[in-house]
PQR file with spaces between the fields and no chain letter, atoms N, CA, C, O and H, PARSE charges and radii, in Angstrom:
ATOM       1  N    UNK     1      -2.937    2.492   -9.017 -0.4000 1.5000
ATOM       2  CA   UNK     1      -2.887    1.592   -7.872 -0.0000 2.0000
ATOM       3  C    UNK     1      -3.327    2.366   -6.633  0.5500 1.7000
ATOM       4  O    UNK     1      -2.780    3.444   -6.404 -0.5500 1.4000
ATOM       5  N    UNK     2      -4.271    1.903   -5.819 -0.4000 1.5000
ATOM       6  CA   UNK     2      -4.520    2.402   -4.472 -0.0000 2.0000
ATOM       7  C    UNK     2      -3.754    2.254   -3.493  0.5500 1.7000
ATOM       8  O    UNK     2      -2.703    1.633   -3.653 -0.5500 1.4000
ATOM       9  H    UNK     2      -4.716    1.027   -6.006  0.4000 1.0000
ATOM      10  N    UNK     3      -4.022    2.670   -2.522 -0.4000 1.5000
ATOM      11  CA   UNK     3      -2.882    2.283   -1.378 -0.0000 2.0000
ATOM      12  C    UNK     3      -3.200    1.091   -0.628  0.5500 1.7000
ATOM      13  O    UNK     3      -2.355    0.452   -0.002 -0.5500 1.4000
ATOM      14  H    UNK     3      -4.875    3.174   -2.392  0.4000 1.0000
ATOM      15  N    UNK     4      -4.212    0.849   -0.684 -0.4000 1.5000
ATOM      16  CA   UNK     4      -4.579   -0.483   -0.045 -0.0000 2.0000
ATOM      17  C    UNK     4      -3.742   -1.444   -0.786  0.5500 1.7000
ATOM      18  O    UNK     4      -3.224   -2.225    0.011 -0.5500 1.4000
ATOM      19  H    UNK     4      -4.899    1.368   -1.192  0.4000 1.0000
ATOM      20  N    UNK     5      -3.385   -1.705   -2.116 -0.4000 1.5000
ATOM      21  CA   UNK     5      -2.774   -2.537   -2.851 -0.0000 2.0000
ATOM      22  C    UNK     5      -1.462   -2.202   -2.880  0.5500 1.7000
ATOM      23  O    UNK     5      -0.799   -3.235   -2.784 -0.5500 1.4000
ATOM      24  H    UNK     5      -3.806   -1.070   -2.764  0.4000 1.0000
ATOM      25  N    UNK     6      -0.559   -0.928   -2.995 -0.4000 1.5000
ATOM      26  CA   UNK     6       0.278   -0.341   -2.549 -0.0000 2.0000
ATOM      27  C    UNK     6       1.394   -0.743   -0.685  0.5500 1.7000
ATOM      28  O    UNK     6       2.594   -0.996   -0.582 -0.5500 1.4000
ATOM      29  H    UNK     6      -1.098   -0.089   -3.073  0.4000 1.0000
ATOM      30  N    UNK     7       0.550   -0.655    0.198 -0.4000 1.5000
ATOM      31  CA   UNK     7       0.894   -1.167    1.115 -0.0000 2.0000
ATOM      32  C    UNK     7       1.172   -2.718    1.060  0.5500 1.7000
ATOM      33  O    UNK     7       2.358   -2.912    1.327 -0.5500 1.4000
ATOM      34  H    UNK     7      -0.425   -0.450    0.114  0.4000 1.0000
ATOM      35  N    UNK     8       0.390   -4.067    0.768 -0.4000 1.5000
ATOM      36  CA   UNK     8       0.148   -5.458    0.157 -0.0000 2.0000
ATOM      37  C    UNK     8       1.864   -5.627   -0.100  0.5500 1.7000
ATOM      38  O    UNK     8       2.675   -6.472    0.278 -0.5500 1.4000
ATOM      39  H    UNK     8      -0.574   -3.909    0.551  0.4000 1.0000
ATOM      40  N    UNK     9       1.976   -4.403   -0.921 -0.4000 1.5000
ATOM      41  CA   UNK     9       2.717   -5.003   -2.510 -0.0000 2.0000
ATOM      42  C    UNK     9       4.501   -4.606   -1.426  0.5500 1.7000
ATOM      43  O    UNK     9       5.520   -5.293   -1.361 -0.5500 1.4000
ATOM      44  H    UNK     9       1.317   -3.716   -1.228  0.4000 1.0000
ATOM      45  N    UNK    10       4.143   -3.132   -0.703 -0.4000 1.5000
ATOM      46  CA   UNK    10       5.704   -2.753    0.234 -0.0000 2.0000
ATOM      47  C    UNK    10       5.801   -3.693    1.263  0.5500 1.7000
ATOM      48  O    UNK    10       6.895   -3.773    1.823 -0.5500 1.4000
ATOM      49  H    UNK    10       3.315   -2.574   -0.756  0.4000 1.0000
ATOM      50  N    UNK    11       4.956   -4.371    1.606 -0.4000 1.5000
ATOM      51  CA   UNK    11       5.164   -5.178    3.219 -0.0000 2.0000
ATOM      52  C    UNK    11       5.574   -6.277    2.536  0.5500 1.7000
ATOM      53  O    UNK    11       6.471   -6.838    3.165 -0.5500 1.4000
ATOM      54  H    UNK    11       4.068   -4.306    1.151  0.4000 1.0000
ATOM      55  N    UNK    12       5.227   -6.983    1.227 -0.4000 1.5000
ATOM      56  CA   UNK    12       5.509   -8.152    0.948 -0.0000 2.0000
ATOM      57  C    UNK    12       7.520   -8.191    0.479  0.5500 1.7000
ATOM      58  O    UNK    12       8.428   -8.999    0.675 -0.5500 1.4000
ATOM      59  H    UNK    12       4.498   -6.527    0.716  0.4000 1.0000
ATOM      60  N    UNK    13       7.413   -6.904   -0.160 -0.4000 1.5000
ATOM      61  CA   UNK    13       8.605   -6.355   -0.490 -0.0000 2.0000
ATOM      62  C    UNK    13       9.731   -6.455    0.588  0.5500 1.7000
ATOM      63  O    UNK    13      10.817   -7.024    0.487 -0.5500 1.4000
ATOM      64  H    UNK    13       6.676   -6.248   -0.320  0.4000 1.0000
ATOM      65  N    UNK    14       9.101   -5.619    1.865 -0.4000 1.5000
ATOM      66  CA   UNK    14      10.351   -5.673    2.990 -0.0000 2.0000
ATOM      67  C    UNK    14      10.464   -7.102    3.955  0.5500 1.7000
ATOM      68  O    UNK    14      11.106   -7.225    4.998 -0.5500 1.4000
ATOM      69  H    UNK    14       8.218   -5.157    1.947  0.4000 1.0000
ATOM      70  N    UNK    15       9.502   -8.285    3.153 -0.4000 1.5000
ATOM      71  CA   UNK    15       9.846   -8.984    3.830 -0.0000 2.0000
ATOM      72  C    UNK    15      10.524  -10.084    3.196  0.5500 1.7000
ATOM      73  O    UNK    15      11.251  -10.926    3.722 -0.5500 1.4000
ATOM      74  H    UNK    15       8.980   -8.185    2.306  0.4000 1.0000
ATOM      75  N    UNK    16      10.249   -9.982    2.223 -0.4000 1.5000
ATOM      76  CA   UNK    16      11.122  -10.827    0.724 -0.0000 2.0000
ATOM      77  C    UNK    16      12.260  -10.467    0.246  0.5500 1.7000
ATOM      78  O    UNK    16      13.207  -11.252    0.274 -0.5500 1.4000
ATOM      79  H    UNK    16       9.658   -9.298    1.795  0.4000 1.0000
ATOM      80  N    UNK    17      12.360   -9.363   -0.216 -0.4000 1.5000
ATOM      81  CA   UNK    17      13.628   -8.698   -0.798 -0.0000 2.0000
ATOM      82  C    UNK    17      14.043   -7.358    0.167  0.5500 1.7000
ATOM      83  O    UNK    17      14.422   -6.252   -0.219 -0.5500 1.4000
ATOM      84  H    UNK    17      11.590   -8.725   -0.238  0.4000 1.0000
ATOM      85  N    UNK    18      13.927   -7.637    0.963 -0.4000 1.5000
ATOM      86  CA   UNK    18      14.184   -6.121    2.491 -0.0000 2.0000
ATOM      87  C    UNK    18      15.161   -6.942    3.443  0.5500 1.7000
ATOM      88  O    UNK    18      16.341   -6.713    3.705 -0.5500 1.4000
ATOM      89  H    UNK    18      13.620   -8.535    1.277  0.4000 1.0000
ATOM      90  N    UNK    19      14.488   -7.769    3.799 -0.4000 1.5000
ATOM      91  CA   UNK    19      15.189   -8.881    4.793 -0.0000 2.0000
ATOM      92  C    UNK    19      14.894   -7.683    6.098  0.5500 1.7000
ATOM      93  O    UNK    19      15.576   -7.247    7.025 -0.5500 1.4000
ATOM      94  H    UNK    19      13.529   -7.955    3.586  0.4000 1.0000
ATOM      95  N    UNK    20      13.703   -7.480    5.666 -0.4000 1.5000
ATOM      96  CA   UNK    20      13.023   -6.798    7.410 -0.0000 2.0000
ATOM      97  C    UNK    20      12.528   -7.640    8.329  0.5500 1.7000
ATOM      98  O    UNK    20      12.010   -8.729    8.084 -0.5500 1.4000
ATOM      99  H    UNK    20      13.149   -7.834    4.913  0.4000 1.0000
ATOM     100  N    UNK    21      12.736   -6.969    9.777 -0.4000 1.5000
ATOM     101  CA   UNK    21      12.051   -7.914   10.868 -0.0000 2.0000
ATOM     102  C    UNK    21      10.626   -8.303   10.982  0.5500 1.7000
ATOM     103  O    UNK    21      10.321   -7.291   10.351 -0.5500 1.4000
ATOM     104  H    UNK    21      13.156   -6.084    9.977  0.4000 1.0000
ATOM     105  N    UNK    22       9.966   -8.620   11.117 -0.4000 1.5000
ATOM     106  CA   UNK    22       8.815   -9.149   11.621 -0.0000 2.0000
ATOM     107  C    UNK    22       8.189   -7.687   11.925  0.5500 1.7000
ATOM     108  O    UNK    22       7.422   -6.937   11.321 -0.5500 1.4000
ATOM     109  H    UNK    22      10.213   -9.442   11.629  0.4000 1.0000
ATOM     110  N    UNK    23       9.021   -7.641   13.393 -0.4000 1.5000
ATOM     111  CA   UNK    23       8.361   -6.108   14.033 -0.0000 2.0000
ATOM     112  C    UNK    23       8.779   -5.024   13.426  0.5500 1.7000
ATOM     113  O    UNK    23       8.419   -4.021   14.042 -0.5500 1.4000
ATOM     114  H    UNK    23       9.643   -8.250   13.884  0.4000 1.0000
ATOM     115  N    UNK    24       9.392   -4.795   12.471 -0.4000 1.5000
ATOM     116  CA   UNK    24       9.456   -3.712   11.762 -0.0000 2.0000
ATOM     117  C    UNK    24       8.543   -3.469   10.365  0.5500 1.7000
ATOM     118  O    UNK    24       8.111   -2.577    9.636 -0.5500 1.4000
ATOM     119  H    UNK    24       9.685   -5.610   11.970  0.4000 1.0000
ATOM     120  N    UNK    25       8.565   -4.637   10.503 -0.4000 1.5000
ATOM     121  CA   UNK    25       7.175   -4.751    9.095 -0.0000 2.0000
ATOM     122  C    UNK    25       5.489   -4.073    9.562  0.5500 1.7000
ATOM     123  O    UNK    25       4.551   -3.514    8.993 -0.5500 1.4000
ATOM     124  H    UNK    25       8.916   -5.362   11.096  0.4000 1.0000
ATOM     125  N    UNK    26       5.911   -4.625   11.185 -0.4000 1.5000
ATOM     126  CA   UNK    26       4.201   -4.549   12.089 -0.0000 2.0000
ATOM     127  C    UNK    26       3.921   -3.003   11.922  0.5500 1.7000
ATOM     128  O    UNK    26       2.928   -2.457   11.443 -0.5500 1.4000
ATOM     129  H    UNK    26       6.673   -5.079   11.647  0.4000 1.0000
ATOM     130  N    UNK    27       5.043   -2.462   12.435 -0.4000 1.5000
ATOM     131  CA   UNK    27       5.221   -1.065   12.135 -0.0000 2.0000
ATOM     132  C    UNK    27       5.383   -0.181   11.107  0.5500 1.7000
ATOM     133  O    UNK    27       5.333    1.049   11.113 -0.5500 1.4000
ATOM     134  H    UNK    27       5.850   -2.906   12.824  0.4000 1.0000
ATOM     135  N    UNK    28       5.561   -0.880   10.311 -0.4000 1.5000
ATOM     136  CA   UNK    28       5.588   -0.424    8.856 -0.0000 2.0000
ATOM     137  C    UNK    28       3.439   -0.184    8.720  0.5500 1.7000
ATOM     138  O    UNK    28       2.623    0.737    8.714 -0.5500 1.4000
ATOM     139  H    UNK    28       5.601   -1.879   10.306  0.4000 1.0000
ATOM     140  N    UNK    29       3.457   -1.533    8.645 -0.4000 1.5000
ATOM     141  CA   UNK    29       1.952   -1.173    8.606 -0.0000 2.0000
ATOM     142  C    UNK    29       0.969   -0.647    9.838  0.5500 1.7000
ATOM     143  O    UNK    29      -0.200   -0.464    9.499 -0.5500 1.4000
ATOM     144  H    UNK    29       4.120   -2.281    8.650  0.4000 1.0000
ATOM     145  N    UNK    30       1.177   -0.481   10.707 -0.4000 1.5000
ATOM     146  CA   UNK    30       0.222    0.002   11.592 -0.0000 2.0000
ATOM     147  C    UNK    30       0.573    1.668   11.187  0.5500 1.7000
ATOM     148  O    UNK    30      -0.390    2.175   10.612 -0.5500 1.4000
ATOM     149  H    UNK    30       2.126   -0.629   10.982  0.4000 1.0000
ATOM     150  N    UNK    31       1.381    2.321   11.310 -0.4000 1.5000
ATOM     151  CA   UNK    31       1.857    3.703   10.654 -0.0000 2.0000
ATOM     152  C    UNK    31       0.879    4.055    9.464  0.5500 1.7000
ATOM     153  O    UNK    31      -0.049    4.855    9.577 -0.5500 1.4000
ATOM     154  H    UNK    31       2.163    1.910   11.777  0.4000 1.0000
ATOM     155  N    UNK    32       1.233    3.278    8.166 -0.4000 1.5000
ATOM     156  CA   UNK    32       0.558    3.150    6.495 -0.0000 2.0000
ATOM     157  C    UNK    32      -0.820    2.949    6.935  0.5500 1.7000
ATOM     158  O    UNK    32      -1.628    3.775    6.510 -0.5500 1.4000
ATOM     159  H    UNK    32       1.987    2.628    8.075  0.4000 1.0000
ATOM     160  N    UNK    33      -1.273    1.988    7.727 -0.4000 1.5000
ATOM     161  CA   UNK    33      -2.561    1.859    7.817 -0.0000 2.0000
ATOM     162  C    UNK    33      -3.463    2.963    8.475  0.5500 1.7000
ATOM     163  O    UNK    33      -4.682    3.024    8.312 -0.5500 1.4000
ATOM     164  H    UNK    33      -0.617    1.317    8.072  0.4000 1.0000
ATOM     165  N    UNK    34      -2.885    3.638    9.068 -0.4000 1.5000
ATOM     166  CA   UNK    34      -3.400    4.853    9.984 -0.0000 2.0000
ATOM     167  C    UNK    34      -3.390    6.210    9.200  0.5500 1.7000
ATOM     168  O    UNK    34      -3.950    7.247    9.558 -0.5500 1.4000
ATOM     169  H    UNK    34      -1.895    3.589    9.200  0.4000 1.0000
ATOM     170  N    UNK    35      -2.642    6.011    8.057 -0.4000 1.5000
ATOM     171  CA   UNK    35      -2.485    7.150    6.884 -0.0000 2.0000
ATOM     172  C    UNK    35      -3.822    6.520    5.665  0.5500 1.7000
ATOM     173  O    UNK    35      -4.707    7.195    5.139 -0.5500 1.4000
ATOM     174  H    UNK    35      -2.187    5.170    7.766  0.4000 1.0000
ATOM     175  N    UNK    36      -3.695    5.839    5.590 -0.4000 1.5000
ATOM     176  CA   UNK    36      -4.863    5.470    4.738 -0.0000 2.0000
ATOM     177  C    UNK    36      -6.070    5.395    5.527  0.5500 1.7000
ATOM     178  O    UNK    36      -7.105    5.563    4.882 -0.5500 1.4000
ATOM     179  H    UNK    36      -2.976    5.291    6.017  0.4000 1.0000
ATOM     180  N    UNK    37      -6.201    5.170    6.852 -0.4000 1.5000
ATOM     181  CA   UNK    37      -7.379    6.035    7.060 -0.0000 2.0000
ATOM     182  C    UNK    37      -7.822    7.409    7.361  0.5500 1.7000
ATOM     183  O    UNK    37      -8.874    7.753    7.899 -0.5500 1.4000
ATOM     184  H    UNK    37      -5.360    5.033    7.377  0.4000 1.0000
ATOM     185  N    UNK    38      -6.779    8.195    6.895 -0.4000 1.5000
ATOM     186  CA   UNK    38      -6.659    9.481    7.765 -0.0000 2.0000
ATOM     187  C    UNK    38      -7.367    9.915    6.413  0.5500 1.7000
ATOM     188  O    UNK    38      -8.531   10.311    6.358 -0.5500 1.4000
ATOM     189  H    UNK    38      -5.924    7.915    6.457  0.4000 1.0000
ATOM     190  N    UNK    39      -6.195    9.742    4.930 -0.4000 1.5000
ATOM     191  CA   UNK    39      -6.517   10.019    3.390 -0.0000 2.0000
ATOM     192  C    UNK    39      -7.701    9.170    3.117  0.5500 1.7000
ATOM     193  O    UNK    39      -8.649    9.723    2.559 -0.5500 1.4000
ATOM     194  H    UNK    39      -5.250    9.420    4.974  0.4000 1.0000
ATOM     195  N    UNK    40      -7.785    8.097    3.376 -0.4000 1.5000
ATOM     196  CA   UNK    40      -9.189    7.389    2.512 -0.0000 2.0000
ATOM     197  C    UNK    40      -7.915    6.183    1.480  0.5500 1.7000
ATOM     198  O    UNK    40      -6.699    6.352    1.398 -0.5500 1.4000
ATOM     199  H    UNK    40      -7.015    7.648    3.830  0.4000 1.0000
ATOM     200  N    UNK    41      -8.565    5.283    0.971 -0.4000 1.5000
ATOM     201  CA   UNK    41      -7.613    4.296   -0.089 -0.0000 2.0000
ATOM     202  C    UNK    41      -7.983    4.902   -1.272  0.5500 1.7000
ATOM     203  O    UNK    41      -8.958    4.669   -1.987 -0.5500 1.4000
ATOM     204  H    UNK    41      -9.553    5.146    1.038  0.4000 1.0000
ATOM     205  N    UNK    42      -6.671    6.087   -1.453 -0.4000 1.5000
ATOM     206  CA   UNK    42      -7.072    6.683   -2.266 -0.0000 2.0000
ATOM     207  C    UNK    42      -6.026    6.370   -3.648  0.5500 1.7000
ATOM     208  O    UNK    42      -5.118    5.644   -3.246 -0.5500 1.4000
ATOM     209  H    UNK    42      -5.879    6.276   -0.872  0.4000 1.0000
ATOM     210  N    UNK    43      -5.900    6.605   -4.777 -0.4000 1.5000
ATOM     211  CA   UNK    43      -5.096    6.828   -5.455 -0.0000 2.0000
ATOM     212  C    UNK    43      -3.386    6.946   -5.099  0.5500 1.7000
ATOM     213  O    UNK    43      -3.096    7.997   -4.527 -0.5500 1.4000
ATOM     214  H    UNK    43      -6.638    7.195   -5.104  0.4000 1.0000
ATOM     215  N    UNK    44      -2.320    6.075   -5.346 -0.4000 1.5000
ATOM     216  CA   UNK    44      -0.934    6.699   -4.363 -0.0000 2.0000
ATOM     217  C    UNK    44      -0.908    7.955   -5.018  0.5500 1.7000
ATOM     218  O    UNK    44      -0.788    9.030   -4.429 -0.5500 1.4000
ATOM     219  H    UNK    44      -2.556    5.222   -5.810  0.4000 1.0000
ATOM     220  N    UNK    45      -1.099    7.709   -7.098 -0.4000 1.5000
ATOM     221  CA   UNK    45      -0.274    9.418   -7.283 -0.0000 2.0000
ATOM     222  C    UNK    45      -1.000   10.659   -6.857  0.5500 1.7000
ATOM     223  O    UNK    45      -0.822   11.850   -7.113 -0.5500 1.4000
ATOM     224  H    UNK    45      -1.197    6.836   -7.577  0.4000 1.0000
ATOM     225  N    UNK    46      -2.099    9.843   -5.937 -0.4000 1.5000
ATOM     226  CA   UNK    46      -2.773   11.671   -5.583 -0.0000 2.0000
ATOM     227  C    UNK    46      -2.288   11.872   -4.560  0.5500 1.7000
ATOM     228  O    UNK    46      -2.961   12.791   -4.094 -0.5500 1.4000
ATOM     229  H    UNK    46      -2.244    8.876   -5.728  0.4000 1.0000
ATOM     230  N    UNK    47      -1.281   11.531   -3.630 -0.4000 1.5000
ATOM     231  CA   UNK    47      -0.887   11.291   -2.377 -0.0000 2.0000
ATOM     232  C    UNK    47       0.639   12.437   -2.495  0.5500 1.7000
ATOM     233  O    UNK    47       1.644   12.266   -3.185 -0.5500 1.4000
ATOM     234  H    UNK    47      -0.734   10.784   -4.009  0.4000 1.0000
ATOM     235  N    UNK    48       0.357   13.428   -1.675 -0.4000 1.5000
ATOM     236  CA   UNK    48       0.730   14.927   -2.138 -0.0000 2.0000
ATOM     237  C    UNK    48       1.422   15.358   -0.852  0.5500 1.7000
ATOM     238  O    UNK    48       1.030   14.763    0.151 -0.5500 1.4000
ATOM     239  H    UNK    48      -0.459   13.567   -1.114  0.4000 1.0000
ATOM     240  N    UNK    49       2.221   16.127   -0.707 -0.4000 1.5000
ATOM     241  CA   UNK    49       3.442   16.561    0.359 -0.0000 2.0000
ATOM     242  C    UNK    49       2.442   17.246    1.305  0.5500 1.7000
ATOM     243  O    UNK    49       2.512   17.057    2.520 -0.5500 1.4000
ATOM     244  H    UNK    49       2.540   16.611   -1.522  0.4000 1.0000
ATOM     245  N    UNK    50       1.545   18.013    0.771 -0.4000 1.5000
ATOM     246  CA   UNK    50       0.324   18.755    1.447 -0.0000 2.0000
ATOM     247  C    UNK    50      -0.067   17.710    2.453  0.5500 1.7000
ATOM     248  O    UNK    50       0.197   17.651    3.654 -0.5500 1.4000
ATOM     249  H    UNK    50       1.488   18.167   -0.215  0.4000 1.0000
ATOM     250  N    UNK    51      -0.810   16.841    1.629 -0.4000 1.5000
ATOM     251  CA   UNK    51      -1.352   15.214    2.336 -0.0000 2.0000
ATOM     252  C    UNK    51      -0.779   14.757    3.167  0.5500 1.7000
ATOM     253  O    UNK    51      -1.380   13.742    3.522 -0.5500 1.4000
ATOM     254  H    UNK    51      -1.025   16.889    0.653  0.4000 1.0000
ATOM     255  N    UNK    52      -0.103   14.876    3.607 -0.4000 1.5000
ATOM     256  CA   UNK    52       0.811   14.184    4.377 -0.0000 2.0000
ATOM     257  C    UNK    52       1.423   15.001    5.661  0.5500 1.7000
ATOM     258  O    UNK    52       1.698   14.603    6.793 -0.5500 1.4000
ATOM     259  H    UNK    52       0.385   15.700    3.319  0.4000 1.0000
ATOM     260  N    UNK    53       1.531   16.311    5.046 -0.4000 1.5000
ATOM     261  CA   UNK    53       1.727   17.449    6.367 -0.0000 2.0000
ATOM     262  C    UNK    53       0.138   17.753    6.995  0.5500 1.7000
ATOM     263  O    UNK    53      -0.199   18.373    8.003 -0.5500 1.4000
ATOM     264  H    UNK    53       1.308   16.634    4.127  0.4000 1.0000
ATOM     265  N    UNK    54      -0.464   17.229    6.225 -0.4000 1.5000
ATOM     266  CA   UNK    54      -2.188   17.458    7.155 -0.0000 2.0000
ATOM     267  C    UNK    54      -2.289   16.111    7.746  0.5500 1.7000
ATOM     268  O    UNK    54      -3.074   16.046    8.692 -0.5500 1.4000
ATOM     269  H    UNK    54      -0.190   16.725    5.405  0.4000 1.0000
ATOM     270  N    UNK    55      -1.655   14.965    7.400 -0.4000 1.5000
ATOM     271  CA   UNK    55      -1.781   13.969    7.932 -0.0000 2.0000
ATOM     272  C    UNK    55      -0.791   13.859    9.463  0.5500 1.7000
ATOM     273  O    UNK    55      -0.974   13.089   10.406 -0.5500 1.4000
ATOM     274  H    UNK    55      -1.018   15.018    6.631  0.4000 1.0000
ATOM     275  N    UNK    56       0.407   15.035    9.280 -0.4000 1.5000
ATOM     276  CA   UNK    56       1.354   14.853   10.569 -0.0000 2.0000
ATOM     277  C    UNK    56       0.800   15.825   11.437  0.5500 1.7000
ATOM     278  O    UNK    56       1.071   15.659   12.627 -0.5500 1.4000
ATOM     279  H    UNK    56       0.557   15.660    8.514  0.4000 1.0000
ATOM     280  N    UNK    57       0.150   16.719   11.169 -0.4000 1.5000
ATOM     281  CA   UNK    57      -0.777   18.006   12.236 -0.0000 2.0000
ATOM     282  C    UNK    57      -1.506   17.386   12.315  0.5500 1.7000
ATOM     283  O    UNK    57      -2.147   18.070   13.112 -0.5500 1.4000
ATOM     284  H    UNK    57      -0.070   16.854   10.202  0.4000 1.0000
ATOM     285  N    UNK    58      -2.435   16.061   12.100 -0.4000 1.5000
ATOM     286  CA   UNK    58      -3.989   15.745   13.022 -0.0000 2.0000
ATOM     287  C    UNK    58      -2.945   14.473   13.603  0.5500 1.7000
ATOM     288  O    UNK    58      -2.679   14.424   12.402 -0.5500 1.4000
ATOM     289  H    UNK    58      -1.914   15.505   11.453  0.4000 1.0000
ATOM     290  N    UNK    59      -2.410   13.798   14.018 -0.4000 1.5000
ATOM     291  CA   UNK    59      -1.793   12.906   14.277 -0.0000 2.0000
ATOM     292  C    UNK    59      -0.935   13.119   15.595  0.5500 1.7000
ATOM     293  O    UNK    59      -0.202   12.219   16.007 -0.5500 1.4000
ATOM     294  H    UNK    59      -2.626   13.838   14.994  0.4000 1.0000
């Protein structure tokens, strides 16, 4: 699964079975969406602790 489909599948999640706000969902995805363009829509299981600390130093 990519993350593009990955994200779809958590926002639908926190708003169905989360009982999240509206604006916490917005934020949910504007965050995810800014990581998937940082990584590319890549693979989630290639999505690596590394990945993510290079994603919080350019950010």
């Amino acid at each position: 699964m990519f993350m593009s489909e990955a994200l779809t599948d958590f926002l639908e999640h926190l708003e169905v079975e989360g009982g999240r706000s509206q604006k916490t969902i917005i934020n949910y995805q504007l965050y995810l969406e800014r990581f998937i363009d940082f990584a590319g829509d890549i693979a989630v299981e290639k999505v690596t602790s590394e990945l993510i600390r290079q994603y919080r130093l350019c950010s």
